[in-house]
C-alpha positions in Angstrom: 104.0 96.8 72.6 104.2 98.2 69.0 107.3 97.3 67.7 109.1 98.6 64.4 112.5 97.6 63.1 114.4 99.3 61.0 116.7 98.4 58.3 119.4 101.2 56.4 119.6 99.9 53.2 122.0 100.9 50.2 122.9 98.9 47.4 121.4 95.6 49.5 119.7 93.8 46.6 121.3 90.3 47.6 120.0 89.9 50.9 117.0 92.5 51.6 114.1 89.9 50.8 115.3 87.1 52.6 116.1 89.5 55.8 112.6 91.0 55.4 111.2 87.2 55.5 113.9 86.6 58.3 112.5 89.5 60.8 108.8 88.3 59.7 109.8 84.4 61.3 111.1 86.1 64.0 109.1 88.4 65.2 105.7 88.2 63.5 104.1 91.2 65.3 106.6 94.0 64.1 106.3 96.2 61.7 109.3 96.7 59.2 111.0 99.7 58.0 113.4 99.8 55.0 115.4 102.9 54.6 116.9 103.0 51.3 119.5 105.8 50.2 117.9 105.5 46.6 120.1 102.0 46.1 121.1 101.6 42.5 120.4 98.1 42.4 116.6 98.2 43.1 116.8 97.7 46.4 114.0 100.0 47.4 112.0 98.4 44.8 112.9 94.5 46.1 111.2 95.4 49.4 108.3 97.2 48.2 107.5 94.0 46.4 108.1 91.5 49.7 106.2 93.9 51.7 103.0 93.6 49.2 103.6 89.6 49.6 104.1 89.8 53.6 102.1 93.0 54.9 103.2 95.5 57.5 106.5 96.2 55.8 106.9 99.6 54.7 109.7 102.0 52.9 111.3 104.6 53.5 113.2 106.6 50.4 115.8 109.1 50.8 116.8 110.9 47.7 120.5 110.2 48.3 123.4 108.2 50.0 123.5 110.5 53.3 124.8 107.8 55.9 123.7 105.4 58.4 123.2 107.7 61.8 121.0 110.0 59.5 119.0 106.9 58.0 118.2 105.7 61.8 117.3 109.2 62.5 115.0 109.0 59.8 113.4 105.7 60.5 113.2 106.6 64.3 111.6 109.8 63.6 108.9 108.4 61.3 108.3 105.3 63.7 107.9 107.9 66.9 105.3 109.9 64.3 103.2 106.8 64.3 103.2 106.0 67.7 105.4 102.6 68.0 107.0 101.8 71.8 109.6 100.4 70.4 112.3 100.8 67.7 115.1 97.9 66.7 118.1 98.8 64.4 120.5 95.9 62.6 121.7 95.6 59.9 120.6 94.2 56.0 123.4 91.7 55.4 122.8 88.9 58.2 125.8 90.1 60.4 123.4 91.0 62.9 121.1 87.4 63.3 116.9 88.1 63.1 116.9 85.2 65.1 118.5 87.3 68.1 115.8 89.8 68.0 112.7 88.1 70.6 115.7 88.2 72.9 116.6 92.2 72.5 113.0 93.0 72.6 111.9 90.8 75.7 113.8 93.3 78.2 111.7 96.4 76.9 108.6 94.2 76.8 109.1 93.4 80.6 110.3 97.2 81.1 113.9 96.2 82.5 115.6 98.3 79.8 115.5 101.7 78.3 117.9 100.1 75.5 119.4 97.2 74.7 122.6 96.4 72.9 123.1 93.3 71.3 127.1 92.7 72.5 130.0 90.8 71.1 131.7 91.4 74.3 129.6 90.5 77.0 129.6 86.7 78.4 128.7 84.8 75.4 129.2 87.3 73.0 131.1 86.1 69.5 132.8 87.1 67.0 133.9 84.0 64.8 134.9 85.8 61.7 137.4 88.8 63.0 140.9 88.3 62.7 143.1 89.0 66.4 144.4 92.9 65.1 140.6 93.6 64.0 139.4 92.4 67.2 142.2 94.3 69.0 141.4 97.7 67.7 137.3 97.1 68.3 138.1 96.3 72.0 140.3 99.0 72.4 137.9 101.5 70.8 135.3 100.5 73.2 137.6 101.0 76.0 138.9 104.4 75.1 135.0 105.1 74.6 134.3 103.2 78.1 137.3 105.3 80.1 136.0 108.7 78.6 132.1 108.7 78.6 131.8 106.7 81.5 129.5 104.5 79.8 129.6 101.2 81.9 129.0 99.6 78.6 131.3 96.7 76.9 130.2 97.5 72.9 128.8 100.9 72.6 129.7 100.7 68.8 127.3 98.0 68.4 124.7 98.1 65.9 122.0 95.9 67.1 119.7 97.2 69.2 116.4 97.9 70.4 115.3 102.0 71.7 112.6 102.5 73.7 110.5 105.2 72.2 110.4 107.2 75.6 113.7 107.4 75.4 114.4 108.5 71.9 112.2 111.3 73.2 114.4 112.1 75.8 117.5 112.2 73.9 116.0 114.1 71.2 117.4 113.3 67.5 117.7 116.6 66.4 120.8 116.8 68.7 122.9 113.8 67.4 125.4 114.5 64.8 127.8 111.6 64.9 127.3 109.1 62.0 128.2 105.8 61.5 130.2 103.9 64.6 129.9 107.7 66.1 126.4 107.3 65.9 126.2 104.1 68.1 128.7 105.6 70.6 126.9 109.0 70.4 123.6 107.7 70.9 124.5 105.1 73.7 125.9 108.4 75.7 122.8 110.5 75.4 121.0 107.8 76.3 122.9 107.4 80.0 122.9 111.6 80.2 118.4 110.6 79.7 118.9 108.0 82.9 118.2 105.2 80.6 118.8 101.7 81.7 121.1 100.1 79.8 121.2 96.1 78.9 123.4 93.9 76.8 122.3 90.8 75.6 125.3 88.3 73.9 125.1 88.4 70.2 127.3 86.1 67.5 128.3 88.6 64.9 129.3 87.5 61.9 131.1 89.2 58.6 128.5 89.7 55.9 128.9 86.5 52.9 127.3 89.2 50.3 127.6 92.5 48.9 129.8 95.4 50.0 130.8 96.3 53.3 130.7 100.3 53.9 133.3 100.0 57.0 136.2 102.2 56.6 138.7 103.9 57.9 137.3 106.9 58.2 134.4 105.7 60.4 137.2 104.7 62.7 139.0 108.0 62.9 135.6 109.7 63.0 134.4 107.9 66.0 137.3 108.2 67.6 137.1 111.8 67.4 133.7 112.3 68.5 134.4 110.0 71.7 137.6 112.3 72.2 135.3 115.5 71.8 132.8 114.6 73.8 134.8 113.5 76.2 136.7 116.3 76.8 133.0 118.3 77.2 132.0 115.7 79.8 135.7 116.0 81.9 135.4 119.9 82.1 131.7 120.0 82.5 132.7 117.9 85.6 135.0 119.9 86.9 133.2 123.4 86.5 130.5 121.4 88.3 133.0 120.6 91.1 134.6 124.0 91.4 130.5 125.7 91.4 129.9 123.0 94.3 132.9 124.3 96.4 132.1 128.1 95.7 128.6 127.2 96.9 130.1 125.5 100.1 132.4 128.4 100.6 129.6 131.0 100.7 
């Protein structure tokens, strides 16, 4: 199986080279793909140098800072282009462990999974660094997400993960508009409208030690209210689809 990972980058200049060398350890037969948002701090360049040094590591430049769903779309995009089975997203600051990744892969490799998450909240899941309220709002957001999608997932904002490419044809990019925590949430429902078999695998996530986290508020209220849209869609669609089944009966 062709595997490609891919790493949003902006402004990651501390840590890129020793992630890049991290995923390498890890899993030696992937391919790499940085997608940098034109990172003030050389980032871009950082990875073009470690990727001369280790091979197989490629990047990705966008001319701007244009957010982290639309980077993944990019770097899916150009992985399903050239033919990989598989795509992996995490993140460039080590809150998302390389070490974890033969253990998201393995599911796809042994075609059990269409996608797997890697979960703080599933048996064995951790999150050491999170205070009680900021743990608190993440579970509840997941369970307001849960209750309205129907999801059957436990951390659909999670952003460690592995696509297979058959699916990521099914759900077709071009559709997603969320961004950010939306994006995960987004992308985890279109993935159980495609009948993709969903996994989780326990992850320990962990707050980044260096650089700038680009969490906010408004992510929060903006994945909220794409989870509130979209689940208002999926209730009516539901019950048009209920009343058209009764006409049909009636007839």
């Amino acid at each position: 199986m062709r595997v490609l990972v891919v790493l949003p980058t902006f402004n990651e200049a501390l840590t890129i080279e020793r992630v890049l060398e991290a995923v390498r350890a890890s899993l030696p037969g992937a391919d790499v793909l940085v997608v940098d948002d034109s990172s003030p701090d050389g980032t871009a360049k950082i990875a073009q140098v470690v990727g001369e040094r280790l091979g197989s590591i490629y990047v990705l430049s966008r001319p701007e800072k244009d957010g982290l769903g639309n980077a993944y779309k990019a770097g899916f995009s150009w992985g399903l282009e050239r033919g990989y089975e598989a795509m992996c997203e995490m993140d460039s600051d080590f809150s998302h462990d390389p070490n974890d990744l033969p253990r998201l892969v393995a599911p796809l490799m042994g075609n059990q999974a269409d996608l797997v998450i890697g979960s703080r909240y599933v048996p064995g899941g951790e999150i050491p660094d999170w205070s009680f309220s900021r743990r608190a709002i993440s579970r509840i957001g997941n369970i307001y997400a849960n209750v309205m999608l129907g999801l059957g997932v436990q951390d659909s904002t999670a952003g460690f993960r592995v696509y297979a490419a058959s699916l990521l044809d099914r759900i077709g990019l071009e559709q997603i508009r969320a961004d950010s925590y939306g994006f995960q949430v987004e992308m985890t429902y279109r993935a159980r409208q495609g009948g993709g078999r969903v996994l989780e695998v326990p992850i320990r996530f962990v707050d980044r030690q260096e650089g700038t986290s680009k969490m906010s508020s408004t992510t929060v209220t903006e994945a909220l209210r794409l989870v509130t849209v979209l689940g208002l869609r999926r209730i009516f669609s539901v019950g048009e689809s209920r009343e058209l089944t009764k006409a049909t009966a009636r007839s």
